[in-house]
C-alpha positions as CSV (number, residue, x, y, z in Angstrom):
1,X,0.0,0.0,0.0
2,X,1.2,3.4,-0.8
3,X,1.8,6.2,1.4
4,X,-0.8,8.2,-0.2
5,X,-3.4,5.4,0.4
6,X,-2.5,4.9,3.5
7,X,-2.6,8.6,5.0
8,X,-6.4,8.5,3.2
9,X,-7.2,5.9,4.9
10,X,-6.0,7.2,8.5
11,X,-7.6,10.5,7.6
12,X,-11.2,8.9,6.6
13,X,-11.5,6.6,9.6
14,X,-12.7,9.2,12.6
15,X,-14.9,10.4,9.9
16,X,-16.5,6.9,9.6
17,X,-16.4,6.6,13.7
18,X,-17.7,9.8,13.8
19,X,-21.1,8.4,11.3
20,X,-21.1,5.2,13.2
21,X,-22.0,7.1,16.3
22,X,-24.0,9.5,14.9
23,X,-26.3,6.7,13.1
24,X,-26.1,5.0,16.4
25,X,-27.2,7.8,18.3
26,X,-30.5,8.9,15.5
27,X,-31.2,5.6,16.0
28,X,-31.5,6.0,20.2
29,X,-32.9,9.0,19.5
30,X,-35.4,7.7,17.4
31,X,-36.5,4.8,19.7
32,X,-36.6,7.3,22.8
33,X,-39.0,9.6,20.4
34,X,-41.2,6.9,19.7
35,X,-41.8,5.3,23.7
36,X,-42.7,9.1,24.6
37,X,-45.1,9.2,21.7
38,X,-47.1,5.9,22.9
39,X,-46.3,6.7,26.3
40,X,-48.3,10.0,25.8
41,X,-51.1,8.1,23.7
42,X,-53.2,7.4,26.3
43,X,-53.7,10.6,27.5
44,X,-55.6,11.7,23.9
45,X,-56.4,8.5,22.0
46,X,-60.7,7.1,22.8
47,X,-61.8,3.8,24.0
48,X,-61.5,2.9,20.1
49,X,-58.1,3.2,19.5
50,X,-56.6,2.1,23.0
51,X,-58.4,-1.0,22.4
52,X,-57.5,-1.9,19.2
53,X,-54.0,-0.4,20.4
54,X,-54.1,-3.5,22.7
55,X,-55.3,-5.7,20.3
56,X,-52.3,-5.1,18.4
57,X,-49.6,-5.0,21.4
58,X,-51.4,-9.2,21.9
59,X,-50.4,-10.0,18.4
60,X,-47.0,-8.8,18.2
61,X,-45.8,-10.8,21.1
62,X,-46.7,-14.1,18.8
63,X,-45.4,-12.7,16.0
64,X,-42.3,-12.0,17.3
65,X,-42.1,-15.4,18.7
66,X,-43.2,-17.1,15.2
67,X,-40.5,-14.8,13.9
68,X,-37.8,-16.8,15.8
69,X,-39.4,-20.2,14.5
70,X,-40.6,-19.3,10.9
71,X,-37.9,-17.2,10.0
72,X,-35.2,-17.4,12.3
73,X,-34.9,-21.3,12.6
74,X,-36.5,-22.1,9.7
75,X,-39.6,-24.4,11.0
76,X,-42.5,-23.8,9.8
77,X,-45.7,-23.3,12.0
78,X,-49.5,-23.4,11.0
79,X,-50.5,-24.2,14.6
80,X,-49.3,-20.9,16.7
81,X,-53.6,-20.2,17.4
82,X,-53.5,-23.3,19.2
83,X,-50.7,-21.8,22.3
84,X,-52.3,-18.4,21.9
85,X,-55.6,-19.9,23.3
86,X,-53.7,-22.3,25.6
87,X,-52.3,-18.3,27.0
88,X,-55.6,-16.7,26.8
89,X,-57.4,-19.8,28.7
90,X,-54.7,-20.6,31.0
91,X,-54.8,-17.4,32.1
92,X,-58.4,-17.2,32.7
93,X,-58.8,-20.2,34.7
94,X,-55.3,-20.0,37.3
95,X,-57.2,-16.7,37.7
96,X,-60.4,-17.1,37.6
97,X,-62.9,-18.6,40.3
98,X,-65.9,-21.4,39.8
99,X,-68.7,-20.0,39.1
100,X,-72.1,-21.3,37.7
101,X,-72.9,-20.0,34.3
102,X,-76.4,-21.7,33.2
103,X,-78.0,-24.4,34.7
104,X,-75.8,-27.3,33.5
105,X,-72.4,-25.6,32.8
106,X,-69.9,-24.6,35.3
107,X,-66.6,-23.1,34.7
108,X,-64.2,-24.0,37.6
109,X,-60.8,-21.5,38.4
110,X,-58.0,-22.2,40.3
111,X,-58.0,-18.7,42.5
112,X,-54.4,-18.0,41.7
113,X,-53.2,-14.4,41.9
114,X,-52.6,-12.4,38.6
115,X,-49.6,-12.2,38.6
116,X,-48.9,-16.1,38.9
117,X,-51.4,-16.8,36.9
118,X,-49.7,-15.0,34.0
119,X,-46.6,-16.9,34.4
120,X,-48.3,-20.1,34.6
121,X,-50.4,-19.5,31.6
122,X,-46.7,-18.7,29.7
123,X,-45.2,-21.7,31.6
124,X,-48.1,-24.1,30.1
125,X,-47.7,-22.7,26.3
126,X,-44.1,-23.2,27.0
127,X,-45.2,-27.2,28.0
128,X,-47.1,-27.9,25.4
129,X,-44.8,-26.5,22.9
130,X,-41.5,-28.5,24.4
131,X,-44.1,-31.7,24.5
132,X,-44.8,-31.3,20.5
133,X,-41.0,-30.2,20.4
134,X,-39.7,-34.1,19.6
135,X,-42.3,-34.0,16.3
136,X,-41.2,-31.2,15.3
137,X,-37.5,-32.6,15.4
138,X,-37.9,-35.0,12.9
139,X,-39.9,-33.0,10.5
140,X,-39.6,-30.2,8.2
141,X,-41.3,-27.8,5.7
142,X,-44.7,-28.3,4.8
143,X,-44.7,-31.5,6.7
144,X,-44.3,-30.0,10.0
145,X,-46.7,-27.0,9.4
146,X,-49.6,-30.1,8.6
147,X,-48.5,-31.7,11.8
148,X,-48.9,-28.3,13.6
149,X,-52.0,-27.8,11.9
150,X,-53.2,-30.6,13.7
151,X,-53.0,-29.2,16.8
152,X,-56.2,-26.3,16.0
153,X,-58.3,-28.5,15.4
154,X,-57.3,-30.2,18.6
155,X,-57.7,-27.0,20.5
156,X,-60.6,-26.3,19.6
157,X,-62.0,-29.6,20.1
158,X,-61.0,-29.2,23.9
159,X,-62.4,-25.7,24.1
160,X,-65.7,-26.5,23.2
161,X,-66.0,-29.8,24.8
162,X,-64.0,-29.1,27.8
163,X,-66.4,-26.8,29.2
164,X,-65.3,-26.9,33.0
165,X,-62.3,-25.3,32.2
166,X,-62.9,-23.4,29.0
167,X,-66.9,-22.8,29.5
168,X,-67.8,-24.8,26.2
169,X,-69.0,-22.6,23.1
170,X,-69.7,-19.5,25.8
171,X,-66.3,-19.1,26.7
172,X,-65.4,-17.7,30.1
173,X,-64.4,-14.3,31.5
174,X,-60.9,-13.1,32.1
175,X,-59.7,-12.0,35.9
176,X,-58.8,-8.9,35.9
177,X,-55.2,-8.6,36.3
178,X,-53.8,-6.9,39.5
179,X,-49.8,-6.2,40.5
180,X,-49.0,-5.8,44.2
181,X,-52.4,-4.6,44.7
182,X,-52.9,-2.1,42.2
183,X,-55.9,-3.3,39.7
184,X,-55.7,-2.8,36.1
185,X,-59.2,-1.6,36.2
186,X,-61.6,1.1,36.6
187,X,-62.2,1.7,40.2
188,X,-59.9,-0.2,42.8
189,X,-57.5,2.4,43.3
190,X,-59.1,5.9,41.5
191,X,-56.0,7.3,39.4
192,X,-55.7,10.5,37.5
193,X,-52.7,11.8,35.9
194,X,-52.7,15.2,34.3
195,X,-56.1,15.8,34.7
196,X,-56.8,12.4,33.0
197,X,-58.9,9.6,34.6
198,X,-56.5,6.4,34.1
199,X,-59.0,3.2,33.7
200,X,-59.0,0.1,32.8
201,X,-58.0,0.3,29.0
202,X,-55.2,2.9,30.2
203,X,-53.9,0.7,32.7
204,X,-53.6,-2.7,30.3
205,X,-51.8,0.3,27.2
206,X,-49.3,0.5,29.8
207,X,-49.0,-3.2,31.2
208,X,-49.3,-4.1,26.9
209,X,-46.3,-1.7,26.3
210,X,-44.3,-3.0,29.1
211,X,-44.7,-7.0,27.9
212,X,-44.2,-6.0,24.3
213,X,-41.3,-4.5,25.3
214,X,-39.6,-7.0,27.1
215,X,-40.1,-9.5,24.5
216,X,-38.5,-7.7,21.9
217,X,-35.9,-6.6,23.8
218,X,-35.4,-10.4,24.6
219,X,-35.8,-11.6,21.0
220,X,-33.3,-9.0,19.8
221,X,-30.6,-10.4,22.3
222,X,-31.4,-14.0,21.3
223,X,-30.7,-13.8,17.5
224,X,-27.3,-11.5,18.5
225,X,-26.5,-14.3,21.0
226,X,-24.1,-17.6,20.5
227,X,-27.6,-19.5,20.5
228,X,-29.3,-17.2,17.9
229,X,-26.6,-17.9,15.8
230,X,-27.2,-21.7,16.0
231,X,-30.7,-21.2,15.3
232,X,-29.5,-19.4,12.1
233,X,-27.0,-22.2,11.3
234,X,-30.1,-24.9,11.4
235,X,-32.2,-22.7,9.1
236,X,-29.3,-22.7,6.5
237,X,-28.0,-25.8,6.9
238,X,-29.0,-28.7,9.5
239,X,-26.2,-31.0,8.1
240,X,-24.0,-28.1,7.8
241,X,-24.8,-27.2,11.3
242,X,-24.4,-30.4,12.7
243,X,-20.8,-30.7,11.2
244,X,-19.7,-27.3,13.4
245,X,-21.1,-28.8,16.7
246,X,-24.6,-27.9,16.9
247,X,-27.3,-30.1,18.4
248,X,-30.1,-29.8,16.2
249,X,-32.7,-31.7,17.6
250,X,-32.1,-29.8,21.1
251,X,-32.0,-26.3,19.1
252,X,-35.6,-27.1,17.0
253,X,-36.9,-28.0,20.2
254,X,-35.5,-24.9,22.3
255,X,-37.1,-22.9,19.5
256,X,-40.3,-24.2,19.6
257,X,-40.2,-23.7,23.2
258,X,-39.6,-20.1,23.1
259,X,-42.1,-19.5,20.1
260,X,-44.7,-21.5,22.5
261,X,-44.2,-19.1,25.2
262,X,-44.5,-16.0,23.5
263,X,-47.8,-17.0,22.1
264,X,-48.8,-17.8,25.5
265,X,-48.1,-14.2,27.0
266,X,-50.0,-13.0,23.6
267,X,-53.0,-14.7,24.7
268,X,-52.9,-13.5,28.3
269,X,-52.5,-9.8,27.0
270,X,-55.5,-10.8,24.6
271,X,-57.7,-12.5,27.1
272,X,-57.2,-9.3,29.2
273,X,-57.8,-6.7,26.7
274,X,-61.1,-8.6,25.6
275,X,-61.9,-9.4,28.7
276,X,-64.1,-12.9,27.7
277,X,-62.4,-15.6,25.6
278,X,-64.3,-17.8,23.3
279,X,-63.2,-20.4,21.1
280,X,-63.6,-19.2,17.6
281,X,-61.3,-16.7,18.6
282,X,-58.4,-19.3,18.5
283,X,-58.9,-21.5,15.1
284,X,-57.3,-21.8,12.0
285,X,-58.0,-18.4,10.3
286,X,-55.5,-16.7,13.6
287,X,-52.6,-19.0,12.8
288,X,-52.8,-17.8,8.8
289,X,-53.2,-14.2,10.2
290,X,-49.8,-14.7,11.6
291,X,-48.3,-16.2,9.2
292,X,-49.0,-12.9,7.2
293,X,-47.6,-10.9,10.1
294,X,-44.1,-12.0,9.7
295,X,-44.6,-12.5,5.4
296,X,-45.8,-8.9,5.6
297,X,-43.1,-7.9,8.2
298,X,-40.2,-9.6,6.5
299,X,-38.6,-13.3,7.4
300,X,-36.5,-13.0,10.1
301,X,-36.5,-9.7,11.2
302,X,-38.4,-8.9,14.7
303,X,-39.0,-5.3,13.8
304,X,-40.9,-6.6,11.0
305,X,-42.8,-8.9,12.9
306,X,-43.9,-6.2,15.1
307,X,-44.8,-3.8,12.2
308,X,-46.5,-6.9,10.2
309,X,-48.7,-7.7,13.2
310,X,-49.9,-4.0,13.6
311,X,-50.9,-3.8,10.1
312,X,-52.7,-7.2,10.1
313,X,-54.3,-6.7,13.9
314,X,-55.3,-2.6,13.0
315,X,-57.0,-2.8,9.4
316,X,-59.9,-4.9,9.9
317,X,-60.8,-2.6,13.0
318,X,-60.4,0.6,10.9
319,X,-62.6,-1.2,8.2
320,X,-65.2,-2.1,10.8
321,X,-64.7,1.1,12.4
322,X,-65.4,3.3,8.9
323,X,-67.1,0.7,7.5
324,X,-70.3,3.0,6.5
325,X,-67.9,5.4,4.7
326,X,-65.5,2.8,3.0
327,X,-66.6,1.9,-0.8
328,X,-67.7,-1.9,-1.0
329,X,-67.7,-2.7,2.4
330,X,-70.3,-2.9,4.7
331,X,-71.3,-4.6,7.6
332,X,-75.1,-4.4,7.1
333,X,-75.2,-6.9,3.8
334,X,-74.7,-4.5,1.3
335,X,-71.0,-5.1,0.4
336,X,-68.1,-6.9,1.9
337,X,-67.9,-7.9,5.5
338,X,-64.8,-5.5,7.2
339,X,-63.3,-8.7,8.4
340,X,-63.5,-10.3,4.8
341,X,-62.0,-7.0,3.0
342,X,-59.2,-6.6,5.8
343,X,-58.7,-10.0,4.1
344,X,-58.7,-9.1,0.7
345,X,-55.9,-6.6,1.2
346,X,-53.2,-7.8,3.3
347,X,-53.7,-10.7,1.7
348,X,-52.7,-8.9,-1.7
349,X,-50.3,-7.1,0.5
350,X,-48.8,-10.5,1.0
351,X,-48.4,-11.7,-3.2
352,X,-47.0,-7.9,-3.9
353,X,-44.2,-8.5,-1.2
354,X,-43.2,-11.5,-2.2
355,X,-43.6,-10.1,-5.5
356,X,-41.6,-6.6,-5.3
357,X,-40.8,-6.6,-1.8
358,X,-38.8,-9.9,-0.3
359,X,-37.8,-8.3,2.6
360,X,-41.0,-7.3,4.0
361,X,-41.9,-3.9,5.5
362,X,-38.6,-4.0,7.6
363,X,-36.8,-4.4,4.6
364,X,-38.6,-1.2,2.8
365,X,-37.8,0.6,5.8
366,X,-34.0,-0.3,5.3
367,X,-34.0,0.8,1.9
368,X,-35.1,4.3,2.3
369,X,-32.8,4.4,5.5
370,X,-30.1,3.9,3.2
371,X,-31.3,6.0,0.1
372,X,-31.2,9.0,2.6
373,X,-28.7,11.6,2.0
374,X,-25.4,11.3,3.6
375,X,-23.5,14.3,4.7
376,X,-20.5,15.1,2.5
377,X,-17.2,13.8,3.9
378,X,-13.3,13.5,2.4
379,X,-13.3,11.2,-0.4
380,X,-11.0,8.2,0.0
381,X,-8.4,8.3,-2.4
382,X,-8.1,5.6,-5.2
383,X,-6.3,2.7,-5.0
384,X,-3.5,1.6,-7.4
């Protein structure tokens, strides 16, 4: 190397430190914006909006953990619904009391507090997850998502037949959830803050935010990790991963796991912010819905899994919402159903990605973050 090349290069590199933490810090700076913006949200959004909000905050906790088993590990999942409801109802009855609903159907509860109810609700998903783990170690592809198919229709054979725990096709209500004796509802204690009565759905934006926030601040740290990077090795090559020491089987199964878990604390978050759970809330349509999450949101990336799942969770409650001024929908008969148009587009919103778009919304949002203007520095010389 020359001595010309050389003194360019020494002369351009604190100009590349100095972008590298100045990207870094936009980048805090951006993500410190954005937690004061839906910290704030509360205090101007209606009922409306926080709870579709919340509605969103319980399906990006899946999608993050399908995220890590579609498109992280490679295994594909068309059974996610089924450990979202085992969340949701898990939740509701370690919480929940006995109580008579009709004249032949009781719904029995375990009395646990909240707070261990939530964890045990996780811990179950987690269970039933590691227990269908050794399946999904010897399959792959399309066979293992018809395997994991199975498991909906197994769900929701137990939800509607099982009808001590799960109330049969009535469903059951959810506890409401409580944290060293402060209650995530309306009355029990009175709290205002700025002049802004804090209830119920104000309450859960906050305890949604905080969940959603740990598990992405989780998933982020697994794919950076050792063991993310053995996940990654098994989606690109099992035989290739098996040659530089990794235990496969153990891996898939670990990943599975995790996914399982996550889907669990989705459904507690969702059997709180709905407040009753019912079976055909968990069938096969919600396990295609998140499939289009992380399609939508871009394989693999867990930013994109959380955008994905807002834009799948949020249109068909705008459509319903503005149903009566949308062209060709309407929920009275005279057009398409919201929930059937919501459809429609993200599921065209799906082929163009694929299409025109591999890399999913996170991937759009990487491109224009790299189309944007740099600021003019020394040019390094050229080389001979």
């Amino acid at each position: 190397m020359s001595e010309a090349v050389r003194s360019a290069a020494e002369a351009a590199a604190p100009d590349r430190r100095t972008r590298l933490r100045a990207s870094r810090f936009g980048r805090r700076a951006w993500w410190v914006a954005a937690w004061i913006v839906l910290l704030a949200l509360p205090f101007y959004l209606n009922s409306f909006w926080l709870q579709t909000g919340l509605f969103a905050m319980a399906a990006i906790i899946p999608a993050i953990g399908l995220t890590l088993l579609v498109g992280t590990t490679g295994q594909l999942s068309l059974g996610h619904a089924f450990f979202v409801a085992i969340g949701a109802y898990g939740y509701s009855f370690l919480a929940g009391h006995s109580e008579q609903i009709g004249v032949s159907v009781s719904t029995k509860g375990a009395g646990l507090p909240p707070l261990v109810a939530m964890i045990g609700a996780v811990a179950l998903a987690g269970l039933a997850g590691a227990l269908f783990s050794p399946i999904a170690g010897r399959l792959r592809g399309i066979y293992l998502g018809i395997a994991s198919l199975g498991l909906v229709f197994l769900g929701q054979h137990i939800l509607f037949n099982a009808s001590d725990v799960t109330g049969g096709f009535n469903g059951r209500d959810s506890e409401v959830f409580s944290l060293f004796g402060f209650h995530f509802d309306d009355t029990s204690p009175s709290l205002t803050l700025f002049g802004v009565a804090l209830g119920q759905l104000e309450r859960l934006w906050y305890l949604g935010l905080a969940l959603v926030g740990i598990a992405y601040w989780y998933a982020r740290n697994l794919v950076r990790s050792r063991p993310g990077r053995g996940l990654q090795s098994v989606r690109d090559s099992e035989v290739a991963a098996a040659v530089m020491g990794v235990d496969v089987p153990r891996y898939k199964a670990a990943a599975f796991t995790i996914s399982s878990m996550y889907a669990g604390l989705g459904g507690v978050l969702f059997a709180l912010a709905i407040q009753r759970v019912v079976p055909n809330s968990f069938d096969f349509t919600l396990s295609i819905d998140f499939l289009a999450m992380i399609v939508l949101g871009g394989l693999g990336s867990i930013g994109g899994a959380l955008l994905g799942a807002i834009f799948v969770t949020i249109l068909p409650q705008l459509f319903e919402h503005y149903s009566g001024s949308l062209p060709l929908v309407s929920s009275g008969g005279g057009g398409l159903e919201p929930s059937e148009a919501a459809r429609f587009l993200y599921g065209a919103a799906v082929v163009a990605v694929l299409m025109f778009a591999p890399g999913g919304l996170a991937g759009l949002a990487r491109r224009v973050r790299l189309r944007r203007p740099r600021s003019s520095g020394p040019s390094p010389a050229p080389t001979t």
